[in-house]
C-alpha atoms as one frame of an Amber mdcrd trajectory, in Angstrom:
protein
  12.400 -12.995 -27.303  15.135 -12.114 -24.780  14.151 -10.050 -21.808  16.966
  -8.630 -19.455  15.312  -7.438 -16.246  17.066  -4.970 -13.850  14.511  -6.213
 -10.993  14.016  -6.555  -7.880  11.012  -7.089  -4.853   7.814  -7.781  -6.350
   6.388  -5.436  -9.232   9.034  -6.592 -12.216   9.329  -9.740 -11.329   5.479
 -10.639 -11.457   5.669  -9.576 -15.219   9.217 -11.010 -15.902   7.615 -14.104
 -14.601   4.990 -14.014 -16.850   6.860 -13.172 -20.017   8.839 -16.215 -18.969
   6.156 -18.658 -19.067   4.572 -17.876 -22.491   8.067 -18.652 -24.082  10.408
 -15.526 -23.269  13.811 -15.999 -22.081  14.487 -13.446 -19.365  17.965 -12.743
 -17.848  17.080 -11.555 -14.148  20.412  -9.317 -13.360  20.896  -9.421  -9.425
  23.333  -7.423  -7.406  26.766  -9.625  -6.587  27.139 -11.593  -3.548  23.601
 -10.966  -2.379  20.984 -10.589  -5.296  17.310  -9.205  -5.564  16.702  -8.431
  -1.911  13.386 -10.124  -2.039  15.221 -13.537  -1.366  15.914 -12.779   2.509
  12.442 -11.573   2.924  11.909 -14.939   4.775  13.100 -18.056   5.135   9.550
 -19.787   4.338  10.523 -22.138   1.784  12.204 -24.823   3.137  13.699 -22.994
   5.710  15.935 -21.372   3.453  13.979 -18.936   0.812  11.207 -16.461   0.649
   7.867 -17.072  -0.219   8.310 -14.473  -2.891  11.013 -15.250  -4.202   9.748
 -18.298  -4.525   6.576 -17.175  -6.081   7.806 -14.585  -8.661  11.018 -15.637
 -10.064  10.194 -19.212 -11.664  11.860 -19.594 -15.289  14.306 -17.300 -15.067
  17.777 -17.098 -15.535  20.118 -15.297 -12.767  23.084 -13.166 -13.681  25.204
 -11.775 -11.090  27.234  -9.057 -11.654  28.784  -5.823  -9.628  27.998  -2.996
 -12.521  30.512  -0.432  -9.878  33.569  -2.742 -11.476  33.693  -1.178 -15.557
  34.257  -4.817 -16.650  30.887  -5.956 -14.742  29.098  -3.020 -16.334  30.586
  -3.485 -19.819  29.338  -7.632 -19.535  25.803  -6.117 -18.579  26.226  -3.498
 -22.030  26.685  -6.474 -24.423  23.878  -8.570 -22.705  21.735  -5.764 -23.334
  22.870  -5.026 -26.984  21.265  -8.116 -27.804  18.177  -8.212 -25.475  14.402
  -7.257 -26.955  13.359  -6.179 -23.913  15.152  -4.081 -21.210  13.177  -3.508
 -18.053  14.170  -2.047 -14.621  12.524  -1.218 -11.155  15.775   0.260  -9.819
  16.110   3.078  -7.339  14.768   6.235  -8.672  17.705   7.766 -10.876  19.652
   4.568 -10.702  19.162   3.006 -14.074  19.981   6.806 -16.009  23.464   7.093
 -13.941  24.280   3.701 -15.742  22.778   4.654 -19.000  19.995   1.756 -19.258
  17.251   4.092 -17.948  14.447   3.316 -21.026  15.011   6.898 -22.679  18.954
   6.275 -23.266  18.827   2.760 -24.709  15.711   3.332 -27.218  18.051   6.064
 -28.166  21.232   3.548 -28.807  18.982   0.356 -29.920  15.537   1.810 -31.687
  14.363  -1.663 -31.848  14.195  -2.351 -28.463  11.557  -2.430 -26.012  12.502
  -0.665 -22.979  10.179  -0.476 -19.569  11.093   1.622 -16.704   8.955   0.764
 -13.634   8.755   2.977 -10.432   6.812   4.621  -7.618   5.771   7.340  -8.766
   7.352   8.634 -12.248  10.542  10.602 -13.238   8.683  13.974 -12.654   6.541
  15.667 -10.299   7.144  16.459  -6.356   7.568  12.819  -5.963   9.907  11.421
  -8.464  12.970  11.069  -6.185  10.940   9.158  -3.396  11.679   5.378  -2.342
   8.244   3.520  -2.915   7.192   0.426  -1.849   4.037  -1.631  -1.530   2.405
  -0.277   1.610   3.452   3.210   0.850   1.832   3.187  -2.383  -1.546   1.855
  -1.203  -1.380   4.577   1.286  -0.652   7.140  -1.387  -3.366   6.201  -3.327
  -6.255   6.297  -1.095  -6.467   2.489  -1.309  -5.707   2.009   2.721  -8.268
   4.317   3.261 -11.087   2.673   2.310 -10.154  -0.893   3.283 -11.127  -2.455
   6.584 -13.547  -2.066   9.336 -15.335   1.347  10.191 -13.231   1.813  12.554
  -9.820   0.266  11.464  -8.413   1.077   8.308  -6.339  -1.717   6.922  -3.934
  -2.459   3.691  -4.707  -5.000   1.101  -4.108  -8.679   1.835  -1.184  -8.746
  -0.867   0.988  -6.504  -2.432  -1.585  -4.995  -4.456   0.024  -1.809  -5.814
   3.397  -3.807  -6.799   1.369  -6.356  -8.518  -0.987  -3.882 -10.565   1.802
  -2.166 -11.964   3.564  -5.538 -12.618  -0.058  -6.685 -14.542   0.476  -3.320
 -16.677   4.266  -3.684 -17.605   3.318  -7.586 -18.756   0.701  -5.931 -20.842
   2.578  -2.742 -22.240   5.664  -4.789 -22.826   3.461  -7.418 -25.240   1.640
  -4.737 -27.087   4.935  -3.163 -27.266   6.340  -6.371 -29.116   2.733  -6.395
 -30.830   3.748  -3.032 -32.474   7.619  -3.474 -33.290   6.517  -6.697 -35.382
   3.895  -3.923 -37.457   6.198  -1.044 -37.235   9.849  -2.021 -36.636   9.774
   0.359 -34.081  10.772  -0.564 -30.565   9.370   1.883 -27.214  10.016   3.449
 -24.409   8.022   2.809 -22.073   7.351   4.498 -18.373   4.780   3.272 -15.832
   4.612   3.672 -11.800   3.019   1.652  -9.356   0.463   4.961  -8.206  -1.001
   4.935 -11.771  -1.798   1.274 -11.280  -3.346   1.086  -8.233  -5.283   4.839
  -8.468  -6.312   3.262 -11.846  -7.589   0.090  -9.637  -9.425   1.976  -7.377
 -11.686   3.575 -10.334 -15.160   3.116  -8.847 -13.830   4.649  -5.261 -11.807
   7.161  -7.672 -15.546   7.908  -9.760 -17.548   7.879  -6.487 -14.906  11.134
  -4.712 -15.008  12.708  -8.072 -18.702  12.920  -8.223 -19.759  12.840  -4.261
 -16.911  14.163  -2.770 -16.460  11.260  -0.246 -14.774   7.613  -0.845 -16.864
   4.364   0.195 -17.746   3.781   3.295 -14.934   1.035   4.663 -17.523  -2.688
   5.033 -15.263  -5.382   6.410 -16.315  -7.833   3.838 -19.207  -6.278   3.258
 -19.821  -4.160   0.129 -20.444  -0.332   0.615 -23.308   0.083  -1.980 -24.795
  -3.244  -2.090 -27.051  -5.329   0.435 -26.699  -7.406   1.475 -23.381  -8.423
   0.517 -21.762  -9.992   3.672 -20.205 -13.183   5.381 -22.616 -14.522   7.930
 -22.139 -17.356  10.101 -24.021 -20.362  10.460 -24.987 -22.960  12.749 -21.509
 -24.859  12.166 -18.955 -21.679  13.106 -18.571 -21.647   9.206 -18.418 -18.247
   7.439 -20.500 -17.968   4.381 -20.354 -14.349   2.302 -23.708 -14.162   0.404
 -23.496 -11.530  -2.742 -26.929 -10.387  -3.974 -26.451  -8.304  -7.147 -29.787
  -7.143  -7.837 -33.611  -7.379  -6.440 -34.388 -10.111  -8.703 -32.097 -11.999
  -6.341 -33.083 -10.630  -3.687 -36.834 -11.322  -4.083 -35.234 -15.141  -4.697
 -33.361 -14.980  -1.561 -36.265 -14.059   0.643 -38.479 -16.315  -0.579 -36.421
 -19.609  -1.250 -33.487 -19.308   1.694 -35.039 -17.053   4.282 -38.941 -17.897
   4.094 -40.327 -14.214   4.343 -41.466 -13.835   0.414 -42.603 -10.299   2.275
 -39.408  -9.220   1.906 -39.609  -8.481  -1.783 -42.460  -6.205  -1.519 -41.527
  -4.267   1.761 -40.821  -0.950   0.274 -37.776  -0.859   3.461 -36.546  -3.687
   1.602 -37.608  -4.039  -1.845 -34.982  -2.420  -3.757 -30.525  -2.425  -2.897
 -30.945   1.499  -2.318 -33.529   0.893   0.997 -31.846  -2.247   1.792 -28.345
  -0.526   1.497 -30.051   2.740   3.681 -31.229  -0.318   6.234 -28.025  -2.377
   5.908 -28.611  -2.916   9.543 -31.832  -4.457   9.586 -31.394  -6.401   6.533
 -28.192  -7.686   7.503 -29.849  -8.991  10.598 -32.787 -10.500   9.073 -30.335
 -12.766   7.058 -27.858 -13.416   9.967 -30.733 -14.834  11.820 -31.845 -17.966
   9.378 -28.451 -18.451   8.175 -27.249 -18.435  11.864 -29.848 -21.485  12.637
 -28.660 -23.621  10.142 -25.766 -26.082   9.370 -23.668 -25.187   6.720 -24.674
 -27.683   4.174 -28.430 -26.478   4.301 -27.274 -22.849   4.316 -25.487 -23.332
   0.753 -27.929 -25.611  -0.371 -30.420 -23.728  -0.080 -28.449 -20.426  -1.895
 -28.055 -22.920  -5.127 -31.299 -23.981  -5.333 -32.196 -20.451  -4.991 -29.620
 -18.923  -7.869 -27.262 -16.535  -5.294 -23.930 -16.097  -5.362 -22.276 -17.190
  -1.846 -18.683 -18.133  -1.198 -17.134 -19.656   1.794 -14.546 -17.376   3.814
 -11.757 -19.447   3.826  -8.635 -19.281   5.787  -5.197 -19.901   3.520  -4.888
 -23.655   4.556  -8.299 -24.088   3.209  -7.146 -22.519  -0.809  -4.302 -25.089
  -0.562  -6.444 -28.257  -0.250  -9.700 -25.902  -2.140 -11.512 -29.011  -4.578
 -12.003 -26.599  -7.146  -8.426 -25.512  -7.609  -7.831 -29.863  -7.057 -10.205
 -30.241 -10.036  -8.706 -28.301 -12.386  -5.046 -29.451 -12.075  -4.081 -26.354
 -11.149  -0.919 -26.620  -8.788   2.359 -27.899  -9.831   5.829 -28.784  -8.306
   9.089 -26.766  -9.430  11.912 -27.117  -8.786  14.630 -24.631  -6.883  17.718
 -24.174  -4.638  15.724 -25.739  -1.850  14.001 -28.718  -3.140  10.821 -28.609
  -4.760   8.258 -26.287  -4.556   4.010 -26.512  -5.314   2.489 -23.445  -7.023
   0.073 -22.617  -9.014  -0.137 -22.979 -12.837  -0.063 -19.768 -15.023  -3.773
 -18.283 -15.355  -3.800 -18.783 -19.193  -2.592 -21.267 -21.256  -2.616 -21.819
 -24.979  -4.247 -25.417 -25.489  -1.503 -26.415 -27.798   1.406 -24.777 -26.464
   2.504 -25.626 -22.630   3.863 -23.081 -21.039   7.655 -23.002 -19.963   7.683
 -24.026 -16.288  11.166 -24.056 -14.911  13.104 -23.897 -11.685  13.855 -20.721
  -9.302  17.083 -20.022 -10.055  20.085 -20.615  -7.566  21.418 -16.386  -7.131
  24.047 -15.989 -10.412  23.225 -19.950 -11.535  23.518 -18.963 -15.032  26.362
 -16.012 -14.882  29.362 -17.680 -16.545  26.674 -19.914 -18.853  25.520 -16.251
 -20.379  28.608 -14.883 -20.640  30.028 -17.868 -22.895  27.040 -17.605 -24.962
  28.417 -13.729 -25.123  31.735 -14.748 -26.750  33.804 -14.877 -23.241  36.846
 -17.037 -23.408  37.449 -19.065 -20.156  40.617 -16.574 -19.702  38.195 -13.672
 -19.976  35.702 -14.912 -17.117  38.657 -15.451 -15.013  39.730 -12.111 -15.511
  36.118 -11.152 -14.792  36.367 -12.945 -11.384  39.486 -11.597 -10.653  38.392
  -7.991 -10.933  35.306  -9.158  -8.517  33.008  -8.277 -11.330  31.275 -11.966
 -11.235
């Protein structure tokens, strides 16, 4: 399959990246001279490349064009004639004005899968608006119940870009799933505030049906207790999850020595311990606060709970569990080599494709040959300032 991607940032380019590494070829089309923004973000890598550039844009191919010059918008037309999959995350309104919006070209090519991606959608009060990341989180009530009490806070990563980049992977494979039944290609729309609104479904189902969101909990969980990082003797932060008051009656007895605990009716089931978060919370701070680490999570195995260490982002790099596994990798890119992490799935017999990040139009004049352009051609190409 051939995927050209009109993408930029972060929400395409997770599923671009993806298609890529189960097999796809995908043609990432960046703007002339400077390319998908997202490569200045930083200079992270190397001192020369963004971190998410870096992170999303493995496997790809880059094609550089200026689609303002007609014969840098006509190169772009034939690419696409022969692509399965168009996708773009343009500016709103972009993509139509140069007639790959997904609407026109399921029109021209009915075979072809075609994915628009934006903020919000091309209708409604806010289908001309600029979205990004943050704004979207905001917008959909995410922001407002992560953090502290008292500080809100946005998610850790770019959580609304990459749930709508999860669902484009997704629609664009059941998509393919369907053509190869039907013969049928699609046009497909999907924004990055359906994703993440869709993501928040138990905060969603809790307004609907109480009129209030969850109460913001740190790391703490706003309808379970406890469910909380607690420090031990050591400085070490340990988050202890107890699901139900089978564990709970397992905790008390085999990590905090007060058996009691499971038959105090203040304590006995989540929805007293959750009303006396305070109390409870303290109860456990106090044993796992007078012991080392070691006994602390010792004592939670032998005892069947769920625990996990807080770990800072040094800590993941070196983590034994991802070491184990095999799970990181070096590629290669403009900058030297880079270590990341395998894909999530693999197919036991097939390896995915795991190629370099791609130097900004590396694989322009490459394309173009494969198109049927005669060296005088691409010349006239550059000489318009179209490549």
């Amino acid at each position: 399959m051939t995927v050209v991607s009109l993408e930029h940032a972060v929400a395409l380019p997770f599923a671009t990246r993806h298609l890529a590494e189960y097999g796809a070829r995908v043609i990432k089309i960046e703007r002339l001279g400077s390319g998908d923004f997202a490569r200045a973000y930083d200079d992270a890598v190397r001192g020369e490349m963004s971190a998410h550039f870096s992170w999303l844009n493995r496997s790809k191919e880059s094609f550089a064009v200026d689609v303002k010059v007609p014969s840098g918008l006509a190169a772009l037309e034939r690419l696409v004639a022969g692509a399965d999959v168009v996708a773009q995350n343009l500016s709103p309104g972009a993509a139509a004005r140069l007639g790959l919006d997904a609407a026109t070209l399921t029109a021209r090519y009915p075979r072809m899968v075609a994915v628009d991606l934006s903020g919000y959608g091309p209708t409604g009060p806010y289908a001309g608006r600029r979205a990004y990341d943050m704004l979207v989180q905001a917008e959909s009530g995410l922001v407002s119940v992560t953090g502290t009490p008292e500080h809100m806070a946005k998610a850790g990563f770019a959580a609304a870009d990459v749930a709508a980049g999860t669902y484009a992977a997704q629609a664009i494979l059941v998509a393919l799933l369907r053509r190869e039944r039907t013969g049928e290609g699609a046009a497909l729309a999907l924004t990055m505030l359906d994703a993440i609104t869709e993501w928040n479904g138990y905060a969603v189902q809790l307004a609907e049906h109480t009129g209030r969101g969850p109460v913001r909990a740190g790391v703490g969980h706003a309808s379970i207790a406890p469910y909380e990082a607690f420090t031990t003797a050591d400085g070490d932060s340990v988050l202890i999850g107890v699901q139900n008051d089978r564990e709970w009656a397992r905790l008390a007895a085999g990590v905090l020595g007060r058996p009691d605990l499971a038959e105090d009716p203040e304590f006995a089931t989540n929805r007293e311990r959750v009303r006396n978060r305070t109390r409870t919370d303290a109860i456990v701070a106090e044993v796992v606060g007078a012991l080392p680490t070691a006994a602390v999570t010792a004592g939670l195995d032998e005892a069947g709970i769920a625990y996990g260490r807080v770990n800072e982002m040094a800590d993941v790099l070196a983590h034994p569990q991802l070491a184990a596994r095999d799970r990181w990798i070096e590629i290669d890119s403009p900058v030297g080599p880079v270590r990341q992490l395998r894909p999530v799935v693999e197919f036991p017999d097939t390896p995915p494709r795991l190629e370099p990040v791609p130097a900004l139009g590396e694989h322009t004049e490459k394309i173009l040959t494969e198109l049927g352009y005669s060296p005088d051609q691409l010349a006239g190409l550059r000489a318009d300032g179209a490549i």
